[in-house]
C-alpha positions in Angstrom: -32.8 43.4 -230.3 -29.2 44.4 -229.6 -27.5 43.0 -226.5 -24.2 44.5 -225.0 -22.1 42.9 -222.8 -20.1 45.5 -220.7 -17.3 45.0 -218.3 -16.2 47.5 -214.9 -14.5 50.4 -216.8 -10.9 51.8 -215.0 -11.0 55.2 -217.7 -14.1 57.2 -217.1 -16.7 56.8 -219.9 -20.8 58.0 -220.0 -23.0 57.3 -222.5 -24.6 60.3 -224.6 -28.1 60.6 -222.7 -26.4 60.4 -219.8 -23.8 62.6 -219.8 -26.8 64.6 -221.6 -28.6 64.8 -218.0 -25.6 64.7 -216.1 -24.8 68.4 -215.1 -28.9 69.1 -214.6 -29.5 66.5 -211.8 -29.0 66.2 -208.4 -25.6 65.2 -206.4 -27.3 61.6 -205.4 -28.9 61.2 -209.1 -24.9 62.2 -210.4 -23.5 59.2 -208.1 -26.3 57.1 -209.4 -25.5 57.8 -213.4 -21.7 56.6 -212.6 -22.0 53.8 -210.7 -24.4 52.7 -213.2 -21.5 53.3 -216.2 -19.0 52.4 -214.3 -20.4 49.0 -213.0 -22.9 48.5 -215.7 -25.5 45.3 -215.2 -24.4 42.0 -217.9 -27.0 42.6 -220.1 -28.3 46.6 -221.3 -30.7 46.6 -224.0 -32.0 49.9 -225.4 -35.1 50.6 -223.6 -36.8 52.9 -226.9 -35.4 50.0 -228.8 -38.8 49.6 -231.0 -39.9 53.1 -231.2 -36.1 53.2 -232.8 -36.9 50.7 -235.0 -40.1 52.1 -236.4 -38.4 55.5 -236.9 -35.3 53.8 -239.0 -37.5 51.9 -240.9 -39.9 54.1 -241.8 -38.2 57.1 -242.8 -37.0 56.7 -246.4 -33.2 58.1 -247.0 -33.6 58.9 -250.1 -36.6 61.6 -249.8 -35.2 62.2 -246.3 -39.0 61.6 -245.2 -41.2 59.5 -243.2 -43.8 57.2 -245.0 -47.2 57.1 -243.1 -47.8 53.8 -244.5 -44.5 52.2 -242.8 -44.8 54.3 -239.7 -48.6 53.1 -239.3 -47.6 49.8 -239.5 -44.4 49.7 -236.9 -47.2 51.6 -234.3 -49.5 48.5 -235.1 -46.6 46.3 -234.4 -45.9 48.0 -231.1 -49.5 48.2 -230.2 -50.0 44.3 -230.5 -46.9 43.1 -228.9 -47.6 41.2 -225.7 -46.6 42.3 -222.7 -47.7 40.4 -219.4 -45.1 41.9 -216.4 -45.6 45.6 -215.5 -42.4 46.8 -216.7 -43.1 45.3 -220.1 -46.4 47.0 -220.1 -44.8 50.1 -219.3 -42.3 50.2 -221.7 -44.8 49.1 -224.4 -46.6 52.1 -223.2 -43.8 54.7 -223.5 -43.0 53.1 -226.8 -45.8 53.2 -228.4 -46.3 57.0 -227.2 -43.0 58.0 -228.8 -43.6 55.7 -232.0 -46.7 58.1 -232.2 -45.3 61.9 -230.8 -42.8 60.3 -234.4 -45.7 60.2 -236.2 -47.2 63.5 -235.3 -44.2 65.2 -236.1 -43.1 63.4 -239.2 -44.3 66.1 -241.9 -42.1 68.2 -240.4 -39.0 66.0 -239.5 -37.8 66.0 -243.0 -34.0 65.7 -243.8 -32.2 68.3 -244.9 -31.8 68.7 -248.4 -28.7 66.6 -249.6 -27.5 62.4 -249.3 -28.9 61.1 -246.7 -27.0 58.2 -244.6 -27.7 56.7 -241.1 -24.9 56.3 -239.0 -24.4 52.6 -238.1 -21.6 52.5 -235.3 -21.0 54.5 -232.5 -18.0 56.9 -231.9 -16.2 56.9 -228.5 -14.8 60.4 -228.1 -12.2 61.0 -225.5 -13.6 64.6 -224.2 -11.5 65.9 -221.4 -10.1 62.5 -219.9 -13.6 61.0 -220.4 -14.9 58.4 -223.4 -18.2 59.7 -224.1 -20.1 57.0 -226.3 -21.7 59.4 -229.0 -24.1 58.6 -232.0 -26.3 60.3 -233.9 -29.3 58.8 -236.4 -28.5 60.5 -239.6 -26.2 62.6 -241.6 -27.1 64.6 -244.1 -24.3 65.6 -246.6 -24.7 68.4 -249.5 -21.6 68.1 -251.5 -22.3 72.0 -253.7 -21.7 73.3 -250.2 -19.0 71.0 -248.9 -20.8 71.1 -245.5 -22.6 68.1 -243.7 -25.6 68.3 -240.6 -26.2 65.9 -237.6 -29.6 64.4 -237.2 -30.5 63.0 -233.3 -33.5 61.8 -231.9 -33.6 62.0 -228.2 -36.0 59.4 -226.3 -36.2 60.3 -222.5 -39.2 61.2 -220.3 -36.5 63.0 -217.8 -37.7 66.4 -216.4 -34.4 68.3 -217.5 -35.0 67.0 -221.2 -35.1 70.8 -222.0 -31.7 71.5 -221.3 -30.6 67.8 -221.7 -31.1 68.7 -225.5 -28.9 71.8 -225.1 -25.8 69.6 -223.6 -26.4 67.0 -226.0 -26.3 69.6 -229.3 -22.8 70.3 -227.5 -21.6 66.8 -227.8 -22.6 66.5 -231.7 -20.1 69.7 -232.4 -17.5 67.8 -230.3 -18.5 64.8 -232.9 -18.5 66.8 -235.7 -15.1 67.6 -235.1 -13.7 63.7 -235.7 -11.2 63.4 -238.5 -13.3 62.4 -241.3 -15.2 65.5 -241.5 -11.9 67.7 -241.2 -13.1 68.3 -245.5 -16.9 69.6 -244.7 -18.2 72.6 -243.3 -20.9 71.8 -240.2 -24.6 73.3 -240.7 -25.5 74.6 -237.5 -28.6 75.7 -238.6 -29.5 72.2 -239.7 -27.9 70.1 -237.3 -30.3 69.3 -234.4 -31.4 67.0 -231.5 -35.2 66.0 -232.3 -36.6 65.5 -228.4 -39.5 62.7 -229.2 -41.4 63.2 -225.9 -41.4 67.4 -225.8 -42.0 67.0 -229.8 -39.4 69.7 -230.1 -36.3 70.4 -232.7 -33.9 72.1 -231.3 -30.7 73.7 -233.4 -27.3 73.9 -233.3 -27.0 77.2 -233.5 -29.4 78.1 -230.9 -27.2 76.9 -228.2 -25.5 79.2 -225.9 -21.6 79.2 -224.8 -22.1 78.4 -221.1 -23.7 74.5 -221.8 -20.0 73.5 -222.8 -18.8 75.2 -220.2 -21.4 72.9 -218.4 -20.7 70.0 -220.2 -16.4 70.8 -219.6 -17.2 71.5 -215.6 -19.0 67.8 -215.6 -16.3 65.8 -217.3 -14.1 67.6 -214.8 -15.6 66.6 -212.0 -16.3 62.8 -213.4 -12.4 62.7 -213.8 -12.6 63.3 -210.2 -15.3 61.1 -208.5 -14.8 58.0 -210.8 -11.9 56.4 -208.4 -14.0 56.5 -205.9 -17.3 55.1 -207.3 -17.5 51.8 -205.3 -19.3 48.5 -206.8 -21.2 48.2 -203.2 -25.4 47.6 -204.3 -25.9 50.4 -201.8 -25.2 53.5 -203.6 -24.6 55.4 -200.1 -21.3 53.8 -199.6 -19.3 56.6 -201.6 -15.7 57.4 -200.4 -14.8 60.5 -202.4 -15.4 64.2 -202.2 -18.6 65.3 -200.6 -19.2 61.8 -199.6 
């Protein structure tokens, strides 16, 4: 299990899923997302952490597909890990329900055709005055047609998932543009955001024009409030703009 130790952040940043949610939610849940990235607790561990884990390990680069035998085993391991406090059983719970949406979808969450890598590291991309932490799973590359696609898998039991998917398909095309791939082509039809908990795949291509507008209008307006997002517990003392 990966531990991060994060400090108070002076240059607005978000993390993917949030910034994901952000322009979908409420004013009060919008203050709540940046006070928690701007004053982040010592110690965040990933919350889907083993459902993660049993996907990575069970789904074989070099076929670009899942092997029942390995995925079986990683639900087994989730299924008899003990958890005694209530939030451990709950997360065990959600877990082990995404671990097996995984495994209902896995004949048909195959890799596109091509080399097959998983993306270690995350990339901080300054979007609009605003580091946005951003990582996808997998990248598929297919050197005959000098293009490359994006692979995500999105663990969150939000009720705006639906168009938190759109906005995050957004923020791989503003990936996609790093550097590195300035040589490759982008295949929208075969980059997507797999959304465990719907058990949906949703494309690039699909998405329409006004989610970065969304996603623009949001970083905008972070810029704006993150001055005035104070490290007080009580989230109601807020000295901004529609404070």
């Amino acid at each position: 299990m990966i531990v991060h130790t994060l400090e108070t952040a002076k240059k607005p940043r978000i993390s993917f899923n949030m910034l994901c949610e952000y322009p979908h939610v409420s004013p009060a849940a919008k203050k709540r997302i940046l006070h928690n990235q701007k004053f982040p607790k010592c110690f965040q561990v990933s919350y889907y952490q083993p459902a993660l884990t049993a996907l990575l390990r069970s789904l074989d680069l070099a076929t670009g597909k899942f092997n029942p035998d390995i995925l079986a085993a990683e639900i087994l391991r989730i299924t008899t890990k003990e958890a005694k406090k209530p939030r451990q059983v709950a997360r065990k719970a959600n877990n082990l329900l995404a671990a097996e949406n995984i495994a209902i979808m896995s004949s048909s969450l195959a890799l596109p055709a091509g080399q097959n890598s998983r993306i270690q590291q995350k990339a901080i991309l300054d979007i609009e005055g605003v580091d946005v932490s951003v990582r996808p799973e997998f990248i598929t590359q297919n050197q005959q047609l000098n293009g490359f696609s994006l692979t995500k898998f999105r663990f969150s039991k939000s009720p705006v998932s639906a168009d938190a998917v759109e906005t995050g398909l957004i923020l791989l095309l503003e990936y996609a543009k790093e550097a590195r791939f300035n040589r490759s082509i982008l295949d929208f039809e075969q980059t997507r955001i797999v959304d465990v908990f719907s058990q949906t795949v949703i494309q690039a291509h699909t998405v329409g024009r006004h989610r970065l507008l969304e996603v623009k209008k949001s970083l905008g307006e972070i810029v704006n409030l993150w001055p005035f997002i104070k490290s007080e517990t009580d989230l109601d003392i807020y000295d901004g703009p529609g404070g």
